[in-house]
Each structure stands twice: as C-alpha cells, then as structure tokens.
PyMOL Python script that loads the backbone (N, CA, C, O; Angstrom):
from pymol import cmd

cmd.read_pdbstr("""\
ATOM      1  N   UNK A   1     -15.292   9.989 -50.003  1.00  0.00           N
ATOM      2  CA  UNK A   1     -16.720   9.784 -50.258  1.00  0.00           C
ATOM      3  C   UNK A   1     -17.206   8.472 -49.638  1.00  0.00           C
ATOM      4  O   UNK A   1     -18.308   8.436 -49.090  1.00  0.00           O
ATOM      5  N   UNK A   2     -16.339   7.283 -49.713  1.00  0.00           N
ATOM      6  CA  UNK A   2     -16.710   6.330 -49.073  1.00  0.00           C
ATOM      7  C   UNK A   2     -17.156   5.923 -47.572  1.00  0.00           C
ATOM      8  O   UNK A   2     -17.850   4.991 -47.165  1.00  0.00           O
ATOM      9  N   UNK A   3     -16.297   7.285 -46.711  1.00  0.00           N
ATOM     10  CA  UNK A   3     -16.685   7.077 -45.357  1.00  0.00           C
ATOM     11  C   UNK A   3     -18.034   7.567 -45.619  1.00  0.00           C
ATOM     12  O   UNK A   3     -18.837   6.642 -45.734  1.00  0.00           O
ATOM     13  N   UNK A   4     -18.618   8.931 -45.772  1.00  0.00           N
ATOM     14  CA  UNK A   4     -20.011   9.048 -45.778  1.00  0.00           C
ATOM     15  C   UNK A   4     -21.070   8.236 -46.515  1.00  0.00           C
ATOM     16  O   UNK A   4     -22.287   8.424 -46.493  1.00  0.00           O
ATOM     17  N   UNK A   5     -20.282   7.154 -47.273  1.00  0.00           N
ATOM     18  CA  UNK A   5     -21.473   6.793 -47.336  1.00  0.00           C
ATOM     19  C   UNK A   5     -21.669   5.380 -46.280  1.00  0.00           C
ATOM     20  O   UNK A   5     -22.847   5.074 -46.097  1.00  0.00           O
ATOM     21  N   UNK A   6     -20.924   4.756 -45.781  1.00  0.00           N
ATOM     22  CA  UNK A   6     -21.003   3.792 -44.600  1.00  0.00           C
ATOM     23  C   UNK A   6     -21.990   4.996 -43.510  1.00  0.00           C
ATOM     24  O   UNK A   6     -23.146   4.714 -43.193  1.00  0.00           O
ATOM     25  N   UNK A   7     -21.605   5.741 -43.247  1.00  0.00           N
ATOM     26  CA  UNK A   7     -22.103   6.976 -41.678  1.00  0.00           C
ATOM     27  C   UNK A   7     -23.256   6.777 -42.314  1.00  0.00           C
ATOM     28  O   UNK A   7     -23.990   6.130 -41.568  1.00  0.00           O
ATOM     29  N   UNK A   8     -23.876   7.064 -43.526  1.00  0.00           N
ATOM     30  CA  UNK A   8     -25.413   7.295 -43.952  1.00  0.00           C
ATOM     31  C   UNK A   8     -25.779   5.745 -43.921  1.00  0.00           C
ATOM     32  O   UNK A   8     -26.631   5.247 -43.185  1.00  0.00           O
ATOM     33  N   UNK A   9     -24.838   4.937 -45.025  1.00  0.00           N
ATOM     34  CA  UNK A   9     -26.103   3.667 -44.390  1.00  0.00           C
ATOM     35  C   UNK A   9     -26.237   3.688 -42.769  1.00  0.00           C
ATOM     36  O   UNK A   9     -27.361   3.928 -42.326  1.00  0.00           O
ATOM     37  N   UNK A  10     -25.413   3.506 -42.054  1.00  0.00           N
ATOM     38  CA  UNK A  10     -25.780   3.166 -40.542  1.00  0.00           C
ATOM     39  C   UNK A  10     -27.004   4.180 -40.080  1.00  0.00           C
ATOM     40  O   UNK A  10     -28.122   3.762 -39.782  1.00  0.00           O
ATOM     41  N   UNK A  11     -26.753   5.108 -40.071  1.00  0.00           N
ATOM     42  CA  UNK A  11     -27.767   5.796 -39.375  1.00  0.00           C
ATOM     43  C   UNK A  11     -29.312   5.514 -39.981  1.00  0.00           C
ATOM     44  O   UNK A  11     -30.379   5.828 -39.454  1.00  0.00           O
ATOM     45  N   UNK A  12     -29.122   4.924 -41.066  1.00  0.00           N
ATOM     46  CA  UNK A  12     -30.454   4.098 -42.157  1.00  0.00           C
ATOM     47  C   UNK A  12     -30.507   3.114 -40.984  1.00  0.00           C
ATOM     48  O   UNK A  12     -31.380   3.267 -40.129  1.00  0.00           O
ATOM     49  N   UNK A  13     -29.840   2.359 -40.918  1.00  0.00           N
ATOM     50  CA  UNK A  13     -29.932   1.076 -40.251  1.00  0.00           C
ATOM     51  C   UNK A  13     -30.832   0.869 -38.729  1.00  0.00           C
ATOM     52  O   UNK A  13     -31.747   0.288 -38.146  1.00  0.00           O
ATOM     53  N   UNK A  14     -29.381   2.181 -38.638  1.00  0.00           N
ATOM     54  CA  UNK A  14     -30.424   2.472 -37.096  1.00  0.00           C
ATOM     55  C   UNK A  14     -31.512   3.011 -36.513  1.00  0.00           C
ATOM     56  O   UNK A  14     -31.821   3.026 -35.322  1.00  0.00           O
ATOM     57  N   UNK A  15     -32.283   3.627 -37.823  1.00  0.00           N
ATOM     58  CA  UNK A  15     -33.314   4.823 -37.930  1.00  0.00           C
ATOM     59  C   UNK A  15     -34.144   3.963 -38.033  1.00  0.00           C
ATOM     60  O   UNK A  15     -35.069   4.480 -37.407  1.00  0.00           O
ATOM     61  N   UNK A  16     -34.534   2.929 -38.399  1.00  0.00           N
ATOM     62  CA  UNK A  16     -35.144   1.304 -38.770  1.00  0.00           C
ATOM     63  C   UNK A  16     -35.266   0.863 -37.693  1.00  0.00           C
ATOM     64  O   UNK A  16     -36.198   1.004 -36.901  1.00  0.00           O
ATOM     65  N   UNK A  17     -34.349   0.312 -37.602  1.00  0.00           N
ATOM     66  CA  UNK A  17     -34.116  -0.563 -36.308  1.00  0.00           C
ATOM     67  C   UNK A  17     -34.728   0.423 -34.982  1.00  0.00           C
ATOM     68  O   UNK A  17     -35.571  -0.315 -34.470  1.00  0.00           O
ATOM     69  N   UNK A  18     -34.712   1.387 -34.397  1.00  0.00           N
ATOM     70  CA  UNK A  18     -35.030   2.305 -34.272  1.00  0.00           C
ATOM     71  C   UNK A  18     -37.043   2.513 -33.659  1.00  0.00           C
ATOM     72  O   UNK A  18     -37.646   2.644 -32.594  1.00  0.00           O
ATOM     73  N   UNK A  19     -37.358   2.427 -35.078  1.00  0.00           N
ATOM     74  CA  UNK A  19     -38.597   2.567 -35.552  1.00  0.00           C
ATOM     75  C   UNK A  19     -39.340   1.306 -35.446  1.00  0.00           C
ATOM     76  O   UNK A  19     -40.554   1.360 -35.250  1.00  0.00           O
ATOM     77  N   UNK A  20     -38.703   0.107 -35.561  1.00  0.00           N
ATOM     78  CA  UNK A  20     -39.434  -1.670 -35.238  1.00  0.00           C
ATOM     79  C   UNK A  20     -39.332  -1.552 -33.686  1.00  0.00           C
ATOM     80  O   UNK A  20     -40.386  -1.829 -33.113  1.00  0.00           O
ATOM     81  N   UNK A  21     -38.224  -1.179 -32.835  1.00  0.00           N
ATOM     82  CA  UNK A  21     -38.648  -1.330 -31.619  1.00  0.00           C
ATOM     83  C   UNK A  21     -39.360  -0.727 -30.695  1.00  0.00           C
ATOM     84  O   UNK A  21     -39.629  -1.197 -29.590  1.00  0.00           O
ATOM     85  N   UNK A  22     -39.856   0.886 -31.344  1.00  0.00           N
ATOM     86  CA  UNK A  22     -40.799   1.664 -30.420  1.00  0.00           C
ATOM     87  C   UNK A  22     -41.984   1.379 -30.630  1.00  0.00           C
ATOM     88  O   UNK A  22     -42.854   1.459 -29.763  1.00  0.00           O
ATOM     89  N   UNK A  23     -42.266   0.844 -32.327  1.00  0.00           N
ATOM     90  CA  UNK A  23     -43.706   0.029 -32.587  1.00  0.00           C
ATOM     91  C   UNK A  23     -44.028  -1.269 -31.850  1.00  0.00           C
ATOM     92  O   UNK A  23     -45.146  -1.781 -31.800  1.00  0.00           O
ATOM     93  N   UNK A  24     -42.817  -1.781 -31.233  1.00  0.00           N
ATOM     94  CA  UNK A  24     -42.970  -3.040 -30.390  1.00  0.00           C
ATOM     95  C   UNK A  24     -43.373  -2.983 -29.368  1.00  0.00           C
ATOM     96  O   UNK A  24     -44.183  -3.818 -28.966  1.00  0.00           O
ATOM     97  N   UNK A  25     -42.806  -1.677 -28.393  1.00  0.00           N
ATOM     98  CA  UNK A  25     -42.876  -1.251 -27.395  1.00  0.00           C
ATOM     99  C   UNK A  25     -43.989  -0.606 -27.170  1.00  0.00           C
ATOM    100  O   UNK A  25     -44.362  -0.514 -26.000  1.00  0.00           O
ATOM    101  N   UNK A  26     -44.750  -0.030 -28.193  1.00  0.00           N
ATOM    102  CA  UNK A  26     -46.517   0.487 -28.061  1.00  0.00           C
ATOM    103  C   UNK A  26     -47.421  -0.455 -28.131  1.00  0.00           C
ATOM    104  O   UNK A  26     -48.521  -0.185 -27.650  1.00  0.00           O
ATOM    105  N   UNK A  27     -47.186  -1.977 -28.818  1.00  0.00           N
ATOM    106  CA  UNK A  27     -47.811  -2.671 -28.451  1.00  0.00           C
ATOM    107  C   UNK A  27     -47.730  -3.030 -27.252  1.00  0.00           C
ATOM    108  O   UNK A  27     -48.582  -2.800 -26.394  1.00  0.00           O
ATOM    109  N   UNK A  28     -46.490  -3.743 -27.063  1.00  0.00           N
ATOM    110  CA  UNK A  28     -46.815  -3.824 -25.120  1.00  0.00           C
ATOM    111  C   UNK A  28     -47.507  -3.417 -24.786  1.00  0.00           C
ATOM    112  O   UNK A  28     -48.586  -3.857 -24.388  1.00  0.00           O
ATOM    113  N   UNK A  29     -46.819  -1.711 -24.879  1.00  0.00           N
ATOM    114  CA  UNK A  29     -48.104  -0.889 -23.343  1.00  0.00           C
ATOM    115  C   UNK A  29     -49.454  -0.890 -24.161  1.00  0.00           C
ATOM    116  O   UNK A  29     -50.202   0.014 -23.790  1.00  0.00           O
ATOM    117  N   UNK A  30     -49.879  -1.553 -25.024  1.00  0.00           N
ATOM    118  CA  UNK A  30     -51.631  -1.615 -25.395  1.00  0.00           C
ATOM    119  C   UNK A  30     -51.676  -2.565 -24.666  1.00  0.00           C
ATOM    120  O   UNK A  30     -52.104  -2.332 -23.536  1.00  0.00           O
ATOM    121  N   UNK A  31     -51.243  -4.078 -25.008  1.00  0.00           N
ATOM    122  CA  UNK A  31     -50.990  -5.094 -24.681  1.00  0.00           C
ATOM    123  C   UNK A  31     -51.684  -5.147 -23.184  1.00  0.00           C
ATOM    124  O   UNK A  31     -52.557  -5.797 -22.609  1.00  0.00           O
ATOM    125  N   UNK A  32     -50.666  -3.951 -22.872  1.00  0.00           N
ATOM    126  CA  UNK A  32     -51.118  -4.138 -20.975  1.00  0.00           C
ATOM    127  C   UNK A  32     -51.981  -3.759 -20.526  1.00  0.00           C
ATOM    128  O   UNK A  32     -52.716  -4.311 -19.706  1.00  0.00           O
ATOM    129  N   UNK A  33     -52.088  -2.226 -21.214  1.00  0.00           N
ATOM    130  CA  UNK A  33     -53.583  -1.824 -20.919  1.00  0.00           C
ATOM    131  C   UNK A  33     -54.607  -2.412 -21.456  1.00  0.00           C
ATOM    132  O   UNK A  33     -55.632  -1.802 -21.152  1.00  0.00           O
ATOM    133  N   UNK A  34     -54.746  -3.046 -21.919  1.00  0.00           N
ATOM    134  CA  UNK A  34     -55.871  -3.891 -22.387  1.00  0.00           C
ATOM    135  C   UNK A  34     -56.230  -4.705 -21.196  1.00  0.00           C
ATOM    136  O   UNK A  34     -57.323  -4.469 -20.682  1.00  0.00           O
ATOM    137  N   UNK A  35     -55.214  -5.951 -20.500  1.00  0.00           N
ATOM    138  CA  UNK A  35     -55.049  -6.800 -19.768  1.00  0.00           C
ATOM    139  C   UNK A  35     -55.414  -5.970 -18.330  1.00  0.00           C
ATOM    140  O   UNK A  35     -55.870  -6.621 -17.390  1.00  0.00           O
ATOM    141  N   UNK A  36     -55.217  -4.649 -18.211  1.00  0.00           N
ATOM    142  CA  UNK A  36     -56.044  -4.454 -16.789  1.00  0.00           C
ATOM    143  C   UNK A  36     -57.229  -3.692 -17.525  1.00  0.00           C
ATOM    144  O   UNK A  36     -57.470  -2.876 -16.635  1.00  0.00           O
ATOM    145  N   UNK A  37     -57.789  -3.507 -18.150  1.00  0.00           N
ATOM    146  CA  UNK A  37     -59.379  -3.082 -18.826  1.00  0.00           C
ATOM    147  C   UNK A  37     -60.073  -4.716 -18.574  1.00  0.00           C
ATOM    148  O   UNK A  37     -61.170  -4.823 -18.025  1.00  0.00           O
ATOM    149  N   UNK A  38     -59.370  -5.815 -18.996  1.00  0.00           N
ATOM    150  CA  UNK A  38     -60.089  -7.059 -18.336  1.00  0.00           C
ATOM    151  C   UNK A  38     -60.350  -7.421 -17.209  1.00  0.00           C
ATOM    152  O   UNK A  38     -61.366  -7.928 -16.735  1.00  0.00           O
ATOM    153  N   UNK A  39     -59.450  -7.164 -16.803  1.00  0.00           N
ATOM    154  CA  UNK A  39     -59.296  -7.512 -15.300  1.00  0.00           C
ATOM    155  C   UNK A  39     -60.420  -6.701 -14.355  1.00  0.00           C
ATOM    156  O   UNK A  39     -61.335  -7.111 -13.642  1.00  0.00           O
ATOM    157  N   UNK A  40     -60.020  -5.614 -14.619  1.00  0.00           N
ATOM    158  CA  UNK A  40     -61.171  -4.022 -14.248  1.00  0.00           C
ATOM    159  C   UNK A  40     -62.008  -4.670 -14.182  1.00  0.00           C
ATOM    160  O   UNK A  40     -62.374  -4.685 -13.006  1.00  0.00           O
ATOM    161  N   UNK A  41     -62.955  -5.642 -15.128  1.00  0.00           N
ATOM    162  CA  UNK A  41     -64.582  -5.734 -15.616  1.00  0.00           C
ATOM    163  C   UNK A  41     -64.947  -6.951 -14.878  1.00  0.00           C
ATOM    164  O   UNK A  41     -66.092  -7.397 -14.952  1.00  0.00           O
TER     165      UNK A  41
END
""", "prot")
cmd.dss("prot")
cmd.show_as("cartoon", "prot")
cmd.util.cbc("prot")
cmd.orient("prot")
C-alpha cells in the first residue's frame, strides 16, 4: 500500500507543478501580445 501511495502523491505534485507553469507560460504569450498591440499603435 505504501508504494501507491508515494506514485499518487507524485503525480499530485506534478499535476501542480504542472498547472503553475502553463499559467506562467499564458502569461508570457499575453505578455507578448500585448507588447506588439503597442508597438502596432
């Protein structure tokens, strides 16, 4: 029982971890598109 429960936290861990860096990564690309919408004008 103990191995599954290490396999489940991790995949917690990484499902997280995961989820903070694609929200990071959509800011960027706003980030950028924003920065040529300025530029554009």
């Amino acid at each position: 029982m103990k191995p599954m429960t290490v396999i489940i936290t991790l995949i917690a861990i990484f499902s997280l971890t995961a989820c903070n860096t694609m929200a990071g990564f959509g800011k960027d690309i706003q980030q950028g598109g924003e920065a040529i919408e300025r530029s554009a004008q």
